[in-house]
Backbone bond lengths (Angstrom), bond angles and torsions (degrees), N, CA, C in turn:
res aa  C-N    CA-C-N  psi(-1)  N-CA   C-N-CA  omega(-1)  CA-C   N-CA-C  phi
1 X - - - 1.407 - - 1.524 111.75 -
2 X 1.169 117.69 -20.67 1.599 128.96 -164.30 1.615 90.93 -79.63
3 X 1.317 132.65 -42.40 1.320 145.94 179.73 1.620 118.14 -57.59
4 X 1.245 103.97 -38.51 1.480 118.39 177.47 1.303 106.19 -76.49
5 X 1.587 121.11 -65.31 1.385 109.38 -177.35 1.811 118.94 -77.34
6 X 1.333 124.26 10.36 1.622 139.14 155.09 1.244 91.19 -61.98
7 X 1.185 132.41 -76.21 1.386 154.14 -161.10 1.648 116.70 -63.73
8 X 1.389 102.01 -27.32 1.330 90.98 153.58 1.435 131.67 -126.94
9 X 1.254 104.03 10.82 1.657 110.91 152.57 2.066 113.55 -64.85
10 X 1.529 90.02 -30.99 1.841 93.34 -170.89 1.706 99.19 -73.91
11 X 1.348 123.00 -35.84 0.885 138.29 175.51 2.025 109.43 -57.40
12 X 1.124 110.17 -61.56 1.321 111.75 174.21 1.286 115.99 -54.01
13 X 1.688 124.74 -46.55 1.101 158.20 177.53 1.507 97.07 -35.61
14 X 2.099 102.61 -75.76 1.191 106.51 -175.39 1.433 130.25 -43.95
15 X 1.471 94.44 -40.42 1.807 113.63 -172.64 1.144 114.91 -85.13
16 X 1.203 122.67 -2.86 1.810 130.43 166.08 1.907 114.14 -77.64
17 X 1.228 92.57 -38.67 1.802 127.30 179.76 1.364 90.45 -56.20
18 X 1.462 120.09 -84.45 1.614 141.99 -165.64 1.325 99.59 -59.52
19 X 1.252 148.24 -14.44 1.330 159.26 172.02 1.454 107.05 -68.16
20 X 1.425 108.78 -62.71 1.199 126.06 -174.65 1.931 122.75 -73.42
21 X 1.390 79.81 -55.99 1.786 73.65 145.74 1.411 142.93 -34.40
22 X 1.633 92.61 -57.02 1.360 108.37 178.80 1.505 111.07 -48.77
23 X 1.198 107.06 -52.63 1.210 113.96 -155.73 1.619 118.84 -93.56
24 X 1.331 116.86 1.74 1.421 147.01 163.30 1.400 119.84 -74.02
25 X 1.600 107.24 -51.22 1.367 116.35 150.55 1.718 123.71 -50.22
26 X 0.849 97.93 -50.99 1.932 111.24 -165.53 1.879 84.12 -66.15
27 X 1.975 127.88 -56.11 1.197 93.74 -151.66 1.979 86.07 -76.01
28 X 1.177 128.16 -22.33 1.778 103.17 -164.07 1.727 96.79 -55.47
29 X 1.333 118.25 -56.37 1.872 98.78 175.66 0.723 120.17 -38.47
30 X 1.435 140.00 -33.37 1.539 133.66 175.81 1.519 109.68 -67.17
31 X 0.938 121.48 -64.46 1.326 123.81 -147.27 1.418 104.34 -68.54
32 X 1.439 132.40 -32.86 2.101 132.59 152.93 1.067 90.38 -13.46
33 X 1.974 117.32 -67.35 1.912 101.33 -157.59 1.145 100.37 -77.02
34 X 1.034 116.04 -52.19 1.404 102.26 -169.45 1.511 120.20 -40.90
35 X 1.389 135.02 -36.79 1.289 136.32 152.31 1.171 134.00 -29.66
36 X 1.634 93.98 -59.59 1.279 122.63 172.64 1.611 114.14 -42.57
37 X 1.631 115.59 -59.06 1.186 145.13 -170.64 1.603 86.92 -62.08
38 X 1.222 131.75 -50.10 1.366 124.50 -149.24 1.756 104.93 -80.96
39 X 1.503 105.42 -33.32 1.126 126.26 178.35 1.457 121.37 -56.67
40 X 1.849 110.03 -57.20 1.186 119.23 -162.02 2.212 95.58 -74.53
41 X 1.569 98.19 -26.86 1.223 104.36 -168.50 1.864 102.01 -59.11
42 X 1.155 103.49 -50.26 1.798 117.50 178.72 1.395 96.25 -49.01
43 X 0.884 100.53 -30.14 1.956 84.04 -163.04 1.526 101.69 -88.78
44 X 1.249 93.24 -36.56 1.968 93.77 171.38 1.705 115.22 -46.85
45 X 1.495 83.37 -47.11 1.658 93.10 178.37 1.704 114.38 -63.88
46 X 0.932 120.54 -48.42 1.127 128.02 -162.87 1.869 101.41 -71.35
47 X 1.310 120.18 -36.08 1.616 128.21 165.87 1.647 109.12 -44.98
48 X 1.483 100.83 -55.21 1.100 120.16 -141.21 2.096 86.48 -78.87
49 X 1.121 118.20 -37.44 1.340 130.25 170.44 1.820 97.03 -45.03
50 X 1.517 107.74 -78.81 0.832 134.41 -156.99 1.947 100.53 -42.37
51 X 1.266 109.03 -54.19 1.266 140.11 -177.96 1.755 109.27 -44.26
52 X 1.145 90.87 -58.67 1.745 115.97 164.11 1.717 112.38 -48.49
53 X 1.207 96.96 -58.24 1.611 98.67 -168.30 1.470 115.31 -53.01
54 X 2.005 103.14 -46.16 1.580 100.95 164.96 1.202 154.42 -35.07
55 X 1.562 90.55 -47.49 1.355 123.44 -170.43 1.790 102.21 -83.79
56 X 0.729 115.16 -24.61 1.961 135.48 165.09 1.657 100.98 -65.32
57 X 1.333 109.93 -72.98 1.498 118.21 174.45 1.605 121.52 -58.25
58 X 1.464 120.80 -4.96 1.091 131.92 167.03 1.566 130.98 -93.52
59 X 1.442 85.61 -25.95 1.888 109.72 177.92 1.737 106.27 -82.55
60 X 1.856 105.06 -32.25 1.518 91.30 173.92 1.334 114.84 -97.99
61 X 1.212 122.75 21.75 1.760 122.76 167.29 1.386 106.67 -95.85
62 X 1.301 119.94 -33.22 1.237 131.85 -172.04 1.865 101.75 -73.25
63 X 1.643 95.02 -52.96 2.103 88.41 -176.15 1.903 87.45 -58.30
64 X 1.261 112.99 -46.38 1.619 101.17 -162.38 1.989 116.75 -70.50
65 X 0.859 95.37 14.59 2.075 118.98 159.04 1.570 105.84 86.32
66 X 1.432 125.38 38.00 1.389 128.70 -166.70 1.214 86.06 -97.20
67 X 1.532 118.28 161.66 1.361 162.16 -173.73 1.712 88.79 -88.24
68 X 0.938 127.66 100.74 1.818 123.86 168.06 1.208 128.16 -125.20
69 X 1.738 108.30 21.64 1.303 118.92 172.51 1.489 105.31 -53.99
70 X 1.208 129.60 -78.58 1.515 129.14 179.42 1.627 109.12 -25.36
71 X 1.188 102.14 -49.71 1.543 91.71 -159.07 1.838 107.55 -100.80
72 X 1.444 110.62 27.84 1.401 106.52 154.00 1.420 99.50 -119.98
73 X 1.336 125.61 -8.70 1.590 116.10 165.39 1.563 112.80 -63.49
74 X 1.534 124.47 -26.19 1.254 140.93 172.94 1.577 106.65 -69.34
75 X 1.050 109.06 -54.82 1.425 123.70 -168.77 1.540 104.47 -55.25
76 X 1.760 116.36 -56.05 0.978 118.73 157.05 1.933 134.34 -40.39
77 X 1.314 101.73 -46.93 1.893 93.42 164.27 1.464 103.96 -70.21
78 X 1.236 110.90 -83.91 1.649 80.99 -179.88 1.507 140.39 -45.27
79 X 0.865 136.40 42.34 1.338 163.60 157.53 1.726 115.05 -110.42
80 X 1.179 79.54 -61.57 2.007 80.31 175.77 1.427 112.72 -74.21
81 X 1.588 134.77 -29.59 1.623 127.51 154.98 1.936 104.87 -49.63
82 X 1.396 111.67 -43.77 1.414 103.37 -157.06 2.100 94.93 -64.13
83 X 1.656 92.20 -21.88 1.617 78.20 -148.62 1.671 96.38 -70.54
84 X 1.677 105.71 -36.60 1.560 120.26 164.03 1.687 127.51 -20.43
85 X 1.889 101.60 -39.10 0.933 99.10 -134.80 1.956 65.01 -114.70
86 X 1.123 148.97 -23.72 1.227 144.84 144.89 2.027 126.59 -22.62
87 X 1.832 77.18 -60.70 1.556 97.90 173.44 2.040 112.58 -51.21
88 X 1.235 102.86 -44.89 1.557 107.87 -167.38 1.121 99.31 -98.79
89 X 1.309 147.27 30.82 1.414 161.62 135.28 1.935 114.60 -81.02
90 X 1.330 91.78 -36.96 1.841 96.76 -170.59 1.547 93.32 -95.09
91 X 1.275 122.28 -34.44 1.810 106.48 166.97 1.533 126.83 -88.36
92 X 1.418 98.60 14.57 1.662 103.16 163.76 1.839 113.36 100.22
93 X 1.401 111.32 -18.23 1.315 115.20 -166.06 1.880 110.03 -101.90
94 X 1.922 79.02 72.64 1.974 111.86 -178.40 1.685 106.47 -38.47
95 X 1.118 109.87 -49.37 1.629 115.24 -167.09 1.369 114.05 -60.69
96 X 1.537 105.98 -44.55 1.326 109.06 -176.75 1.773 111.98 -90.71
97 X 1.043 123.48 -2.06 1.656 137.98 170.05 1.723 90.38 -86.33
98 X 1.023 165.66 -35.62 1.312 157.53 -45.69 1.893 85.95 170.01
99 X 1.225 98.59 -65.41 1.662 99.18 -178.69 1.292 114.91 -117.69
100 X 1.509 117.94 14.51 1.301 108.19 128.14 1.817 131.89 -82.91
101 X 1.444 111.17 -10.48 1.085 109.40 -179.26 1.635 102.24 -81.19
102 X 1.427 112.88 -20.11 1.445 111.51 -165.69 1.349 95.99 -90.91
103 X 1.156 149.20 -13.05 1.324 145.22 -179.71 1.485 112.52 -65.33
104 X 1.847 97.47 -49.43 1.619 112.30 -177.52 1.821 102.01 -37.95
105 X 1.321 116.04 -75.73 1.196 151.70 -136.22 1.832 98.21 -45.66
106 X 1.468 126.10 -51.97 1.385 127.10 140.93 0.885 131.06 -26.13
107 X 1.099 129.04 -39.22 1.775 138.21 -145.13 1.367 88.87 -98.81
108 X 1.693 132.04 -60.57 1.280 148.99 -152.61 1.364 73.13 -92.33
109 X 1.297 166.52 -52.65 1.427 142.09 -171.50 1.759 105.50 -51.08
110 X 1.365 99.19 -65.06 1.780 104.83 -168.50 1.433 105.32 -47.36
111 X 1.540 122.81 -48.96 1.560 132.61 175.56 1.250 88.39 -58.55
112 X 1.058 167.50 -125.30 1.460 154.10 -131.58 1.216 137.28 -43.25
113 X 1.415 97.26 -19.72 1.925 103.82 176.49 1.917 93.77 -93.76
114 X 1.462 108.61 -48.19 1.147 94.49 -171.85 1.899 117.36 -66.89
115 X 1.089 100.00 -25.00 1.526 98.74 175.28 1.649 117.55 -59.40
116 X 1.547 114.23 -42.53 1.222 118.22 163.20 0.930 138.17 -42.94
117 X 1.728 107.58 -48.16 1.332 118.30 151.10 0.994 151.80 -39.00
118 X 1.252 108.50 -31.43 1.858 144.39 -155.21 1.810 86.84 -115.71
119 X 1.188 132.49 -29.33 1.476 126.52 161.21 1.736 113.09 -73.75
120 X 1.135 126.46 -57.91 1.371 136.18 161.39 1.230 111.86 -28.76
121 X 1.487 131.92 -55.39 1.558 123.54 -177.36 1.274 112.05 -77.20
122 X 1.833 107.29 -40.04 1.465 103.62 169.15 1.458 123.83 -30.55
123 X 1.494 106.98 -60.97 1.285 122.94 -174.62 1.400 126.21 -33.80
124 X 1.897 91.83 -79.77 1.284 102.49 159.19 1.877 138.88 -69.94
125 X 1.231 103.34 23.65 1.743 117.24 -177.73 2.152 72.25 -104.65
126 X 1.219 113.01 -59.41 1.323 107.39 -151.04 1.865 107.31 -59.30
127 X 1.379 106.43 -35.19 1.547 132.44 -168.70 1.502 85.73 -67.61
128 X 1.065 146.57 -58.13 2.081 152.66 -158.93 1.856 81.70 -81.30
129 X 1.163 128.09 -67.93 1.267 96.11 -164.40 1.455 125.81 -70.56
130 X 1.378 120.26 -8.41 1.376 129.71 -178.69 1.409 101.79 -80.84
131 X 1.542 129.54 -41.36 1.176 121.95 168.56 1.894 118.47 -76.27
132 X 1.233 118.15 -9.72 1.048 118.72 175.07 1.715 108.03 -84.57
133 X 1.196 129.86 -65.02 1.632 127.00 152.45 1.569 104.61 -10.48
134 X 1.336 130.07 -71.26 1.252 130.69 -160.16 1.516 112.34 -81.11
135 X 1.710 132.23 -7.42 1.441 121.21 155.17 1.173 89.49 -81.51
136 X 1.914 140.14 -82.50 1.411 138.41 -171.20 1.576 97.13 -7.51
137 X 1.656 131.30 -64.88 1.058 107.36 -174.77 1.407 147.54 -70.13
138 X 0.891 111.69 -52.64 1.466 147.10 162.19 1.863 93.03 -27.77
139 X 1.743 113.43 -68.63 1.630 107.18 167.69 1.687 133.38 -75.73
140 X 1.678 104.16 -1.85 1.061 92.99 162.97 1.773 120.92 -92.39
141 X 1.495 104.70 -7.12 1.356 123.96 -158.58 2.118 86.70 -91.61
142 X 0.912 138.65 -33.25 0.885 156.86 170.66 1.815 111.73 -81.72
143 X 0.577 135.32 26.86 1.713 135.54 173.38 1.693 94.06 -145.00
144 X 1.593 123.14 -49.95 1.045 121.50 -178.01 1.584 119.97 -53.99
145 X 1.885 103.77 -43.67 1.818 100.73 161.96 1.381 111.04 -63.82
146 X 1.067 128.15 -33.64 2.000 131.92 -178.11 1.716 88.02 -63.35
147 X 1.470 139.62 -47.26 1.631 103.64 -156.86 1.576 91.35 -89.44
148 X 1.676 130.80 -25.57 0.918 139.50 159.64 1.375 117.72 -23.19
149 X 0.986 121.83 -78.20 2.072 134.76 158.78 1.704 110.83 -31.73
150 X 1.255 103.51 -48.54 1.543 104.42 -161.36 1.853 88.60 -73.95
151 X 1.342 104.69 -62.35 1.566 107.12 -174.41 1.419 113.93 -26.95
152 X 1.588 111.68 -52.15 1.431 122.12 -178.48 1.097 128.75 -53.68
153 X 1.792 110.39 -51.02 1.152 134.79 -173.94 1.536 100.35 -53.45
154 X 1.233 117.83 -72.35 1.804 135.70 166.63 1.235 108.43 -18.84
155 X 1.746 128.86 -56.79 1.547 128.30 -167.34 1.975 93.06 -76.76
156 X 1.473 102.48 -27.08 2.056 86.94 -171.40 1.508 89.86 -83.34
157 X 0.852 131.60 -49.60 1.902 115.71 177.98 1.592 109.29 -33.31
158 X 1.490 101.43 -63.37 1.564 92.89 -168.11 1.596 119.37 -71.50
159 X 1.119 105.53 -23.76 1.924 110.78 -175.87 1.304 96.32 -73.70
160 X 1.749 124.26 -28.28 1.864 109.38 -172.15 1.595 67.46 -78.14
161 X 1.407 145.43 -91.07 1.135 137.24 -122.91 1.526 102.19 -41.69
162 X 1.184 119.97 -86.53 1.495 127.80 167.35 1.499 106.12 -7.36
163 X 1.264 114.41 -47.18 2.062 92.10 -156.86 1.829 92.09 -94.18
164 X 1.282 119.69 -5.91 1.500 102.18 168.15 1.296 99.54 -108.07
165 X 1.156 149.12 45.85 0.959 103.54 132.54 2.062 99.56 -135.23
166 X 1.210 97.90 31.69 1.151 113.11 152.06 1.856 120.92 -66.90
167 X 1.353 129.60 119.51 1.453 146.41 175.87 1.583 114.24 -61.32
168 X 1.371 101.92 99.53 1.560 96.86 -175.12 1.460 108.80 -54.68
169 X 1.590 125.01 152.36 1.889 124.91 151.79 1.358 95.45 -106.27
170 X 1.319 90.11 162.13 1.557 122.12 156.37 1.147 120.24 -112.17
171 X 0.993 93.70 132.81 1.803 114.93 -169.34 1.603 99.14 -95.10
172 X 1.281 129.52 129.71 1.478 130.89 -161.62 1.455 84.11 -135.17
173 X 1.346 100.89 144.88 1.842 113.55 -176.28 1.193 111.05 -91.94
174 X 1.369 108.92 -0.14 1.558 95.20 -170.54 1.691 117.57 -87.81
C-alpha cells in the first residue's frame, strides 16, 4: 500500500508541476502585452504631456503679443497625429499608436522652442517700443516748450514794439 500512495503522491506531485507550468507559460505570454500595453500607454502619456506643454508655450507668446498663427497651425497637426495615435491605441493596434505617439514628441518640441522664441522677441519688440514712446516723449514734450518760448518771446518783442511807439493822448476832463 505504501507503493500505491508513493505513486500517487508522484503522480499528484507530477500534475501539480505540469499545472504550474502550464500556467507560467500562459501568464509570461501575457505579460509582453501587457508591457507592451504599458509601454505604448507611457508614451501616449508622455506625447500627450509633451502636447500640453506647447500649447501652454503658445498661450504665453500669444499674451506676450507674438504672431502665433503658424505655430497653432502646427500645434493643430500635432494634435491630430496625437489624436490618430489615441484612436490606434483604443482599437488595439499598440505598434502603430506607439509611433504615432513618437512622431508627436518632435513636433511639440519645435512648437515649444519656437514659441519661446516668438515670446522673447515679443517681449523685447514690446520693451524697445515702450522705451521708444518714452524718449519720443520726453523730446517731443521738450521742443513743444522750445517753440512755446520762441512763440512767446516773438508776441513780447512785438507788443513792447507796438506800445512804444504807440503816441500817448491825454484825456482832458473837461
Amino acid at each position: 500500500m505504501n507503493k500505491k500512495v508513493t505513486i500517487a503522491r508522484r503522480k499528484l506531485v507530477s500534475i501539480t508541476l505540469l499545472a504550474i507550468l502550464m500556467l507560467s507559460v500562459c501568464l509570461l505570454s501575457i505579460c509582453p502585452v501587457n508591457a507592451q500595453t504599458d509601454q505604448t500607454a507611457s508614451k501616449l502619456q508622455v506625447a500627450n504631456t509633451a502636447v500640453n506643454q506647447a500649447f501652454s508655450a503658445v498661450l504665453d507668446a500669444e499674451k506676450a503679443g507674438a504672431n502665433v498663427t503658424d505655430l497653432l497651425s502646427q500645434l493643430s497637426n500635432a494634435d491630430s497625429v496625437l489624436a490618430g495615435a489615441e484612436n490606434s491605441y483604443r482599437t488595439g493596434n499598440l505598434n502603430q499608436a506607439g509611433i504615432q505617439a513618437d512622431s508627436v514628441l518632435p513636433i511639440a518640441q519645435q512648437i515649444t522652442a519656437s514659441a519661446q522664441t516668438a515670446k522673447h522677441t515679443a517681449t523685447v519688440n514690446s520693451q524697445n517700443a515702450f522705451y521708444t514712446t518714452i524718449v519720443l516723449t520726453v523730446i517731443g514734450s521738450v521742443v513743444f516748450v522750445f517753440v512755446l518760448f520762441m512763440v512767446w518771446r516773438r508776441f513780447k518783442r512785438r507788443y513792447i514794439e507796438n506800445l512804444s511807439g504807440a503816441k500817448p493822448e491825454l484825456v482832458s476832463n473837461e
